[in-house]
C-alpha positions as CSV (number, residue, x, y, z in Angstrom):
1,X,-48.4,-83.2,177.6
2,X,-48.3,-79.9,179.7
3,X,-48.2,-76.6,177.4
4,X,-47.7,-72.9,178.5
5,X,-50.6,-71.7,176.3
6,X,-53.2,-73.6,174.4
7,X,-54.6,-71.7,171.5
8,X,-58.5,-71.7,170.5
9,X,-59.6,-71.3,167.0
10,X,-63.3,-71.7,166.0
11,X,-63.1,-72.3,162.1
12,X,-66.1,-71.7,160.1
13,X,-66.0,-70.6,156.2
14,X,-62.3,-69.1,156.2
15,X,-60.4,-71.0,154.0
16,X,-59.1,-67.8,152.4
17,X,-57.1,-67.3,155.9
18,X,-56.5,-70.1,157.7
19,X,-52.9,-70.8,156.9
20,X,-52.0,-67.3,157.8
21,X,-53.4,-67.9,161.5
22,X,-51.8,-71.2,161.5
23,X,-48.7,-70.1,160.2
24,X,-48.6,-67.5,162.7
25,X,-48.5,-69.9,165.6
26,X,-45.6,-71.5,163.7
27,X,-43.5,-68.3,163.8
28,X,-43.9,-67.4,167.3
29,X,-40.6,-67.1,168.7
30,X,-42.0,-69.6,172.0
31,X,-42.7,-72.7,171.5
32,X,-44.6,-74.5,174.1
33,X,-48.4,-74.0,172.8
34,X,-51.2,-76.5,171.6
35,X,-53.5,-75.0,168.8
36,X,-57.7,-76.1,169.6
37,X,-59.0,-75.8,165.9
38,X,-62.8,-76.5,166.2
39,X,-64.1,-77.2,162.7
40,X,-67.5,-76.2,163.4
41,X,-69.1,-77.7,160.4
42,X,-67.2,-75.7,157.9
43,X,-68.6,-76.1,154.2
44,X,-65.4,-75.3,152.8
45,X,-62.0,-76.4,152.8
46,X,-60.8,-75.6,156.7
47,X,-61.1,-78.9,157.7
48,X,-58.4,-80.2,155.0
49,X,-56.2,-77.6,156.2
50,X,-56.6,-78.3,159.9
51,X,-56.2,-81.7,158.9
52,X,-52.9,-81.0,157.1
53,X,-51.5,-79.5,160.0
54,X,-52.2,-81.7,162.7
55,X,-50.1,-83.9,160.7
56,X,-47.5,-81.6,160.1
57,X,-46.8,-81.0,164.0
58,X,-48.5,-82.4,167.0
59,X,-49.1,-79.3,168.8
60,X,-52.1,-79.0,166.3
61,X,-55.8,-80.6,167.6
62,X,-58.4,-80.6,165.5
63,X,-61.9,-81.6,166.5
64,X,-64.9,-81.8,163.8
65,X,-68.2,-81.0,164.8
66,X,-71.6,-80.3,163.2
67,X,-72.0,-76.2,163.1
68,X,-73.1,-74.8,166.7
69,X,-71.6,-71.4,166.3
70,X,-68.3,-69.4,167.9
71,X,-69.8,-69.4,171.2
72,X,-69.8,-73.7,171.5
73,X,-66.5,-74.0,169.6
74,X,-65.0,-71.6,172.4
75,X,-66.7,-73.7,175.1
76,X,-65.7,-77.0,173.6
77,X,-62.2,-76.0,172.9
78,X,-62.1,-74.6,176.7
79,X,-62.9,-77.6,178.1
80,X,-60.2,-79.6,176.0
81,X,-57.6,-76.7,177.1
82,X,-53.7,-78.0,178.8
83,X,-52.2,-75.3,178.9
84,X,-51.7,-73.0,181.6
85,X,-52.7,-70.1,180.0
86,X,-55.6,-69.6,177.1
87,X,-55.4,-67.4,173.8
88,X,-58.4,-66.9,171.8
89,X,-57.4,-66.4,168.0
90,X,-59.9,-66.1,165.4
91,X,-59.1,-67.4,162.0
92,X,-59.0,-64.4,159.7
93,X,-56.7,-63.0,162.1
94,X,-53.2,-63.4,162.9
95,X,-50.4,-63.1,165.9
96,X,-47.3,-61.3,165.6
97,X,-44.4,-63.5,166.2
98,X,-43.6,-62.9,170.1
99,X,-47.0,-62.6,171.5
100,X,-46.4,-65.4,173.5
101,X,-43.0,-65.1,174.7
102,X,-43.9,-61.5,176.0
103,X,-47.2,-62.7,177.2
104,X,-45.6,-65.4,178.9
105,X,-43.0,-63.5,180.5
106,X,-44.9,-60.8,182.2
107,X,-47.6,-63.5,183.4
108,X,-44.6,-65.3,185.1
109,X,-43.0,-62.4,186.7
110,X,-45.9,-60.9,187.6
111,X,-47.7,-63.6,188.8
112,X,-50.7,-62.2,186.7
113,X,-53.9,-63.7,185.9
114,X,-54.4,-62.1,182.5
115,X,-51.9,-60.2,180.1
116,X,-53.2,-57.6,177.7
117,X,-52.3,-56.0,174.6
118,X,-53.3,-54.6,171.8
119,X,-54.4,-54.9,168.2
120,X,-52.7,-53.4,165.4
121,X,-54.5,-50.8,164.4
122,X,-53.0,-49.0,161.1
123,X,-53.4,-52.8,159.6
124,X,-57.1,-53.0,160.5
125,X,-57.5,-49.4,159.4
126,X,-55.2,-49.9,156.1
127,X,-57.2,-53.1,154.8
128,X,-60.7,-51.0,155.6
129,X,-59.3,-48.7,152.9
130,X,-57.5,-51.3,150.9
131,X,-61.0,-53.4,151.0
132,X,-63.4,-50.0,149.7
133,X,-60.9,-49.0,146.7
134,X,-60.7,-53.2,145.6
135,X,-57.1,-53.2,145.8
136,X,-55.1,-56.0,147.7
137,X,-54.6,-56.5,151.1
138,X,-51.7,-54.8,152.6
139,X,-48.8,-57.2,154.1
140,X,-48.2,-56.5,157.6
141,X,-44.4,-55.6,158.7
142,X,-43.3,-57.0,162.3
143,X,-41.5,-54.9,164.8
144,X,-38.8,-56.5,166.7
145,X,-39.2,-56.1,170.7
146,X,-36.7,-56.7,173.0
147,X,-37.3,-59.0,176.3
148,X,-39.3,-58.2,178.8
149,X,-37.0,-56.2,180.6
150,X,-37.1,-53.5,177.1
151,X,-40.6,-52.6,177.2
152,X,-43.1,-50.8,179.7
153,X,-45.7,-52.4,181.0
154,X,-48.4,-51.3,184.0
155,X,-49.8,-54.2,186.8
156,X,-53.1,-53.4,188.5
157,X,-54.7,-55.6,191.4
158,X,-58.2,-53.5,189.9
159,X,-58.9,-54.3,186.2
160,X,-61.6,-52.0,186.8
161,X,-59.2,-48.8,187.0
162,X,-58.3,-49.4,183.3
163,X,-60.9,-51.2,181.7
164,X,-63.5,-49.2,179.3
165,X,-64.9,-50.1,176.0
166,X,-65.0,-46.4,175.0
167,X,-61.7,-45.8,172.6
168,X,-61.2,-42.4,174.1
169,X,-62.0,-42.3,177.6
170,X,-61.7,-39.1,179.8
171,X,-61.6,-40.6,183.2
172,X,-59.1,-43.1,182.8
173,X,-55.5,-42.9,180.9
174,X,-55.5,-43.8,177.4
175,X,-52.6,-44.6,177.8
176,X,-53.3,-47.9,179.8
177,X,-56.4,-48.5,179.3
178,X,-57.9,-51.6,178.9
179,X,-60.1,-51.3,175.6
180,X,-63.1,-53.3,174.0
181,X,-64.4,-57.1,175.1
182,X,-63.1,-59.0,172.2
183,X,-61.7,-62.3,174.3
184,X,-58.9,-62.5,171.5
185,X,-56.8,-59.0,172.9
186,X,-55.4,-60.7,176.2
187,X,-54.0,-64.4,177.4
188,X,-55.6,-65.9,180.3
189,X,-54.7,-68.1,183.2
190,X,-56.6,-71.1,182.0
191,X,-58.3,-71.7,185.8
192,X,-59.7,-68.3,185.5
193,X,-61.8,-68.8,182.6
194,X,-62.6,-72.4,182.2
195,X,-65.5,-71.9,184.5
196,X,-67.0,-69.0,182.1
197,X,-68.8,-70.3,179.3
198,X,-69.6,-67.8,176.0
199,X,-73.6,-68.0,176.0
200,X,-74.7,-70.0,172.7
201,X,-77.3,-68.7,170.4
202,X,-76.0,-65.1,170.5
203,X,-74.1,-63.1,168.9
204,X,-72.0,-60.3,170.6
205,X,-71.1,-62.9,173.1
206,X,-67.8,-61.3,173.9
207,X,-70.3,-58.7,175.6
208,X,-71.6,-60.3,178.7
209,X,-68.3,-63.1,178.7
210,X,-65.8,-60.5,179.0
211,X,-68.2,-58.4,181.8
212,X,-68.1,-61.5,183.7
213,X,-64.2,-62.1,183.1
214,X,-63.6,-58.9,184.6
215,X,-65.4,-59.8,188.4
216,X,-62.5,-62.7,188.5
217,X,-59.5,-61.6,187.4
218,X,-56.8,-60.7,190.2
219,X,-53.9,-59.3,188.9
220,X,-53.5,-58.0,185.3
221,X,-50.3,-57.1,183.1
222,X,-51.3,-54.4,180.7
223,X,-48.8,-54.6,177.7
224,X,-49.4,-51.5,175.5
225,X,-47.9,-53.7,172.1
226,X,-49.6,-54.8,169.4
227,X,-49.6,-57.9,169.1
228,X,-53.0,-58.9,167.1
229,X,-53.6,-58.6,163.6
230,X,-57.3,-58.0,163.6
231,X,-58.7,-58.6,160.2
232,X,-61.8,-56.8,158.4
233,X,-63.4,-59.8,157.3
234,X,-66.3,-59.0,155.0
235,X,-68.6,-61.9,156.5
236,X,-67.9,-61.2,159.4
237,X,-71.1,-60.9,161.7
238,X,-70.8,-56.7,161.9
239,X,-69.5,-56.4,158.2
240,X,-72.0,-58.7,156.8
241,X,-75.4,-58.6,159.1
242,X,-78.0,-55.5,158.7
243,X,-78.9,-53.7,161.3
244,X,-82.4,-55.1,162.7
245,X,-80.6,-58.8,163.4
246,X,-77.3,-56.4,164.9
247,X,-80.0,-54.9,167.6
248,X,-82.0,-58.4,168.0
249,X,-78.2,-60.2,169.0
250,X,-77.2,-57.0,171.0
251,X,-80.0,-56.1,172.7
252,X,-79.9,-60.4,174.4
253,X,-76.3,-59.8,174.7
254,X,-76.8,-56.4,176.8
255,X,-79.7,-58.3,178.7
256,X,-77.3,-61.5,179.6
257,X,-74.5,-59.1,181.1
258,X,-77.2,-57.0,183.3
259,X,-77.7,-60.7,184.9
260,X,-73.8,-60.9,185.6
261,X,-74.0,-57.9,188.0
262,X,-77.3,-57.8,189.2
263,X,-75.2,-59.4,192.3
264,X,-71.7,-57.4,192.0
265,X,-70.3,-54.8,194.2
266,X,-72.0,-51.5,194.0
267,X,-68.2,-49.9,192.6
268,X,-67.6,-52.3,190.3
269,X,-71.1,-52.3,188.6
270,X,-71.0,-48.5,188.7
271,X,-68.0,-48.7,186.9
272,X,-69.0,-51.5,184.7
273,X,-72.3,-49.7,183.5
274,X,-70.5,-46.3,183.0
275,X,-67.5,-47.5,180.8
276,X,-69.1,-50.5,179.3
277,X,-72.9,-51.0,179.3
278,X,-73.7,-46.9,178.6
279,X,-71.6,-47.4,175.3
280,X,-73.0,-50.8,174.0
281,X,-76.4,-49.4,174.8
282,X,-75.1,-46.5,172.4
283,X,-74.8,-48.7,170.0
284,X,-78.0,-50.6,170.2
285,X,-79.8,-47.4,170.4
286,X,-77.9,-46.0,167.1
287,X,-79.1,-50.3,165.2
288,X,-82.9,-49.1,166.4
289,X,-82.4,-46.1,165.0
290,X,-80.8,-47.1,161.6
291,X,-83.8,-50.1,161.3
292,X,-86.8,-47.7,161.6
293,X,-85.3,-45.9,159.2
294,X,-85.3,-49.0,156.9
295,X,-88.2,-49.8,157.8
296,X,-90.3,-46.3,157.2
């Protein structure tokens, strides 16, 4: 069966969130998707619950495999993609309810080969807080958007004019910018990134995948809505990792994405090392800096 949008969701060890995710598929106000759930070898009870939805509606896959990591559950739920288009979703996150129908939209009428937005972030910021006094999560409140037709919206031909990973850039507008390489803040045309595969056995391998996304896309929507409920997970890898492996994972990530452009156009990898390389080696500098001082 043809879909709009096929959904990818590597589960590991999130039982506490999974229904939410789910659920939030099942409130979006369009209705042709499939939902990829990879049970990477889960020890807890995410398989069950994938289980119990793929019965409860069809557009639910689920495929159990032993644990290979994000990077291979990505790859494997790439490969089984239908739909035209491809969300990432991780499972301790959440859509608002018309991601899709706006995503959709603007990919049709613009003929675009990705559609951005953003992530919520007084929720993110909020649960931070909520997570550091022990109080309880705070429940996020949905704005109602109009069509298409109701919101502004900016189409480029040159991702690289608005993409940066900095969160306040000075030569580019804030306004449109393009922030951060987490796969899970845009929808994709499904032939555009089938034929990138996340690297396996590394972490931070939204790094180098998204600096390679960026050489292919065409044409990109940027919607500035948000439309993600990003999570602060406590396990995750950057909440629950110290600092010496952080460095070890970045430093092969940085290393992978040098490889992308060794071969790109001299403006595009100026661009790409000034707005995204120069700040992730920022970071890998500041890990160095925080393990020596473990370590002495």
């Amino acid at each position: 069966m043809a879909y709009d949008i096929s959904v990818i969701i590597p589960i590991y060890n999130v039982e506490r969130y999974l229904r939410r995710a789910l659920d939030s598929l099942l409130s979006q106000t369009h209705g042709s998707w499939e939902a990829i759930l990879i049970d990477d070898g889960s020890p807890d009870a995410c398989g069950d619950i994938a289980d119990a939805y793929a019965a409860r509606d069809g557009r639910f896959k689920v495929i159990h495999q032993a644990n290979r990591g994000v990077s291979a559950a990505r790859n494997i739920g790439m490969e089984q993609a239908a739909g035209r288009y491809v969300l990432f979703l991780d499972p301790d996150d959440f859509f608002h309810p018309q991601l899709m129908e706006l995503c959709v939209a603007a990919a049709e009428k613009e003929d675009a080969d990705m559609v951005t937005f953003t992530y919520h972030h007084y929720y993110r910021t909020a649960n931070k807080v909520l997570h550091f006094l022990h109080l309880p999560e705070s429940k996020p409140r949905f704005r109602k958007y109009g069509g298409l037709d109701s919101i502004e919206y900016v189409t480029t031909d040159n991702i690289f004019d608005y993409a940066t990973e900095y969160s306040h850039p000075s030569d580019i507008s804030r306004r449109w910018a393009v922030k951060h390489c987490q796969p899970c803040f845009r929808m994709y045309r499904t032939s555009l990134v089938r034929k990138i595969p996340f690297l396996e056995g590394i972490r931070f391998e939204d790094f180098p995948w998204w600096s390679e996304v960026l050489l292919h896309v065409g044409r990109c929507t940027i919607l500035r809505l948000p439309l993600y409920y990003y999570y602060p997970n406590p396990r995750s890898f950057l909440l629950s990792s110290d600092s010496e492996k952080q460095a070890r994972h970045l430093a092969m990530s940085i290393e992978a994405a040098r490889k992308v452009y060794e071969n790109a156009p001299d403006e595009k990898r100026r661009l790409w090392e000034k707005r995204f390389l120069a700040p992730f080696q920022h970071y890998l500098e500041k890990k160095r800096r925080q393990t020596e001082g473990h370590s002495s």
